[in-house]
C-alpha positions, 0 to 999 in steps of 0.5 A: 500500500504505501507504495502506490499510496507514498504519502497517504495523509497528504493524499488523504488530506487533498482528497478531502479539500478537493471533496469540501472545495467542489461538492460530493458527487461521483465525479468529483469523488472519482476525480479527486481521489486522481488528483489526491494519488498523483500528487501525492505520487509526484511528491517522490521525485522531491525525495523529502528529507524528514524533519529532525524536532526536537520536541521540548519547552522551546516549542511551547515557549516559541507558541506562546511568543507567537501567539502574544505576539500576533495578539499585540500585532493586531492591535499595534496594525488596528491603531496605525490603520485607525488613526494613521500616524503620518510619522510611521512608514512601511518598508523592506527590511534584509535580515541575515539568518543563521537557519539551514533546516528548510523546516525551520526556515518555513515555520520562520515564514508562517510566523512572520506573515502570521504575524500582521505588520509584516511579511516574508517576501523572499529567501536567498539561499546563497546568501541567507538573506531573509527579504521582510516588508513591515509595515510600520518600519521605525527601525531595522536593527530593532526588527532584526534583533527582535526576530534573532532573538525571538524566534530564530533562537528558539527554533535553531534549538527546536530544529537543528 
Protein backbone atom coordinates (compact mmCIF):
# COMPACT_ATOMS: atom_id res chain seq x y z
CA UNK A 1 0.00 0.00 0.00
CA UNK A 2 2.32 2.61 0.65
CA UNK A 3 3.89 2.02 -2.37
CA UNK A 4 1.10 3.10 -4.51
CA UNK A 5 -0.11 5.47 -1.71
CA UNK A 6 3.53 7.29 -0.60
CA UNK A 7 2.26 9.76 1.27
CA UNK A 8 -1.10 8.55 2.38
CA UNK A 9 -2.19 11.72 4.78
CA UNK A 10 -1.22 14.07 2.04
CA UNK A 11 -3.49 12.30 -0.07
CA UNK A 12 -5.90 11.70 2.26
CA UNK A 13 -5.64 15.49 3.19
CA UNK A 14 -6.20 16.73 -0.73
CA UNK A 15 -8.70 14.35 -1.44
CA UNK A 16 -10.95 15.63 1.45
CA UNK A 17 -10.19 19.82 0.49
CA UNK A 18 -10.90 18.71 -3.15
CA UNK A 19 -14.50 16.99 -1.85
CA UNK A 20 -15.21 20.41 0.90
CA UNK A 21 -13.97 22.88 -2.41
CA UNK A 22 -16.30 21.16 -5.09
CA UNK A 23 -19.18 19.34 -3.61
CA UNK A 24 -19.78 15.48 -3.27
CA UNK A 25 -21.00 13.87 -6.40
CA UNK A 26 -19.03 10.68 -8.14
CA UNK A 27 -17.41 12.75 -10.44
CA UNK A 28 -15.61 14.79 -8.03
CA UNK A 29 -15.19 11.73 -5.86
CA UNK A 30 -13.53 9.88 -8.72
CA UNK A 31 -11.58 12.99 -9.77
CA UNK A 32 -10.20 13.90 -6.56
CA UNK A 33 -9.01 10.59 -5.47
CA UNK A 34 -6.93 11.09 -9.08
CA UNK A 35 -5.72 14.29 -8.30
CA UNK A 36 -5.03 13.06 -4.05
CA UNK A 37 -2.75 9.76 -5.93
CA UNK A 38 -0.85 11.64 -8.43
CA UNK A 39 0.38 14.42 -6.07
CA UNK A 40 0.71 12.68 -3.60
CA UNK A 41 2.81 10.22 -6.47
CA UNK A 42 4.99 13.38 -7.64
CA UNK A 43 5.88 14.14 -4.05
CA UNK A 44 8.51 11.37 -4.73
CA UNK A 45 10.75 12.87 -7.01
CA UNK A 46 11.21 15.84 -4.17
CA UNK A 47 12.97 12.90 -2.34
CA UNK A 48 11.83 14.86 1.21
CA UNK A 49 14.40 14.52 3.85
CA UNK A 50 12.30 14.05 7.48
CA UNK A 51 12.38 16.58 9.69
CA UNK A 52 14.82 16.24 12.79
CA UNK A 53 12.16 18.02 16.01
CA UNK A 54 13.21 18.46 18.99
CA UNK A 55 10.12 18.32 20.82
CA UNK A 56 10.51 20.04 24.27
CA UNK A 57 9.79 23.66 26.42
CA UNK A 58 11.18 25.71 23.04
CA UNK A 59 8.02 24.68 21.02
CA UNK A 60 5.77 25.70 23.82
CA UNK A 61 7.85 28.80 24.60
CA UNK A 62 8.07 29.59 20.97
CA UNK A 63 3.98 29.18 20.85
CA UNK A 64 3.37 31.44 23.23
CA UNK A 65 5.72 34.05 21.81
CA UNK A 66 3.90 33.93 18.83
CA UNK A 67 0.78 33.76 19.69
CA UNK A 68 1.44 37.09 22.08
CA UNK A 69 2.83 38.19 19.84
CA UNK A 70 0.06 38.30 16.84
CA UNK A 71 -2.10 39.47 19.61
CA UNK A 72 0.00 42.64 20.04
CA UNK A 73 0.27 42.73 16.32
CA UNK A 74 -3.08 43.02 15.62
CA UNK A 75 -3.81 45.75 17.88
CA UNK A 76 -0.34 47.79 17.05
CA UNK A 77 -1.99 47.31 12.98
CA UNK A 78 -5.88 48.12 14.11
CA UNK A 79 -4.47 51.74 15.69
CA UNK A 80 -1.99 52.65 12.78
CA UNK A 81 -4.98 51.68 10.46
CA UNK A 82 -7.22 53.94 12.55
CA UNK A 83 -5.69 56.63 13.36
CA UNK A 84 -2.90 56.64 10.57
CA UNK A 85 0.38 58.23 12.18
CA UNK A 86 1.65 60.45 9.34
CA UNK A 87 5.36 59.65 11.37
CA UNK A 88 5.27 55.81 10.51
CA UNK A 89 6.21 54.07 7.00
CA UNK A 90 6.07 50.56 5.64
CA UNK A 91 9.38 49.30 4.19
CA UNK A 92 11.63 46.00 3.21
CA UNK A 93 13.99 45.05 5.64
CA UNK A 94 17.01 42.41 4.73
CA UNK A 95 17.68 40.37 7.65
CA UNK A 96 20.55 37.88 7.69
CA UNK A 97 19.62 34.50 9.19
CA UNK A 98 21.80 31.67 10.74
CA UNK A 99 18.95 28.69 9.99
CA UNK A 100 19.62 25.98 7.48
CA UNK A 101 16.66 23.30 8.18
CA UNK A 102 14.00 24.34 5.49
CA UNK A 103 11.68 23.33 8.08
CA UNK A 104 12.86 25.97 10.48
CA UNK A 105 13.01 28.21 7.79
CA UNK A 106 9.27 27.65 6.76
CA UNK A 107 7.54 27.86 10.46
CA UNK A 108 10.14 31.00 10.47
CA UNK A 109 7.80 32.10 7.04
CA UNK A 110 4.23 31.25 8.82
CA UNK A 111 5.35 33.12 11.88
CA UNK A 112 6.28 36.33 10.47
CA UNK A 113 3.43 36.59 7.76
CA UNK A 114 1.18 35.09 10.53
CA UNK A 115 2.22 37.85 12.43
CA UNK A 116 0.06 41.10 10.82
CA UNK A 117 2.70 44.11 10.05
CA UNK A 118 4.94 42.05 8.49
CA UNK A 119 5.51 39.92 5.54
CA UNK A 120 8.17 37.27 4.33
CA UNK A 121 8.72 38.07 0.98
CA UNK A 122 11.81 36.42 -0.06
CA UNK A 123 14.65 33.58 0.64
CA UNK A 124 18.22 33.91 -0.56
CA UNK A 125 19.64 30.73 -0.08
CA UNK A 126 23.02 31.70 -1.20
CA UNK A 127 23.46 34.40 0.72
CA UNK A 128 20.97 33.50 3.81
CA UNK A 129 19.09 36.77 3.43
CA UNK A 130 15.77 36.86 4.71
CA UNK A 131 13.84 39.98 2.48
CA UNK A 132 10.61 41.46 5.29
CA UNK A 133 8.07 44.08 4.38
CA UNK A 134 6.91 45.69 7.72
CA UNK A 135 4.55 47.64 7.67
CA UNK A 136 5.35 50.03 10.11
CA UNK A 137 9.02 50.39 9.95
CA UNK A 138 10.86 52.51 12.61
CA UNK A 139 13.95 50.59 12.95
CA UNK A 140 15.57 47.87 11.03
CA UNK A 141 18.49 47.00 13.62
CA UNK A 142 15.17 46.79 16.31
CA UNK A 143 13.39 44.42 13.61
CA UNK A 144 16.20 42.06 13.10
CA UNK A 145 17.48 41.78 16.66
CA UNK A 146 13.79 41.11 17.60
CA UNK A 147 13.33 38.47 15.27
CA UNK A 148 17.24 36.82 16.14
CA UNK A 149 16.07 36.76 19.27
CA UNK A 150 12.74 35.54 19.44
CA UNK A 151 12.25 33.13 17.07
CA UNK A 152 15.13 32.44 15.36
CA UNK A 153 16.88 31.27 18.82
CA UNK A 154 14.28 29.12 19.71
CA UNK A 155 13.53 27.41 16.59
CA UNK A 156 17.80 26.70 15.93
CA UNK A 157 17.10 24.80 19.34
CA UNK A 158 13.96 23.06 18.03
CA UNK A 159 15.10 22.18 14.56
CA UNK A 160 18.86 21.97 14.20
Amino acid sequence: MKRFVPFPLLALALFAMWILLTGFSPGHVLLGALVALIVSRSMLSLQVEPPRVRIGWAVVRLSGIVLADIVRSNIAVAKIILVNPPDRHSDFIELPTQLRSPYALAVLALIITATPGSLWVQHDANRHVILIHVLDLVDEAEWTELIRDRYERLLMEIFE
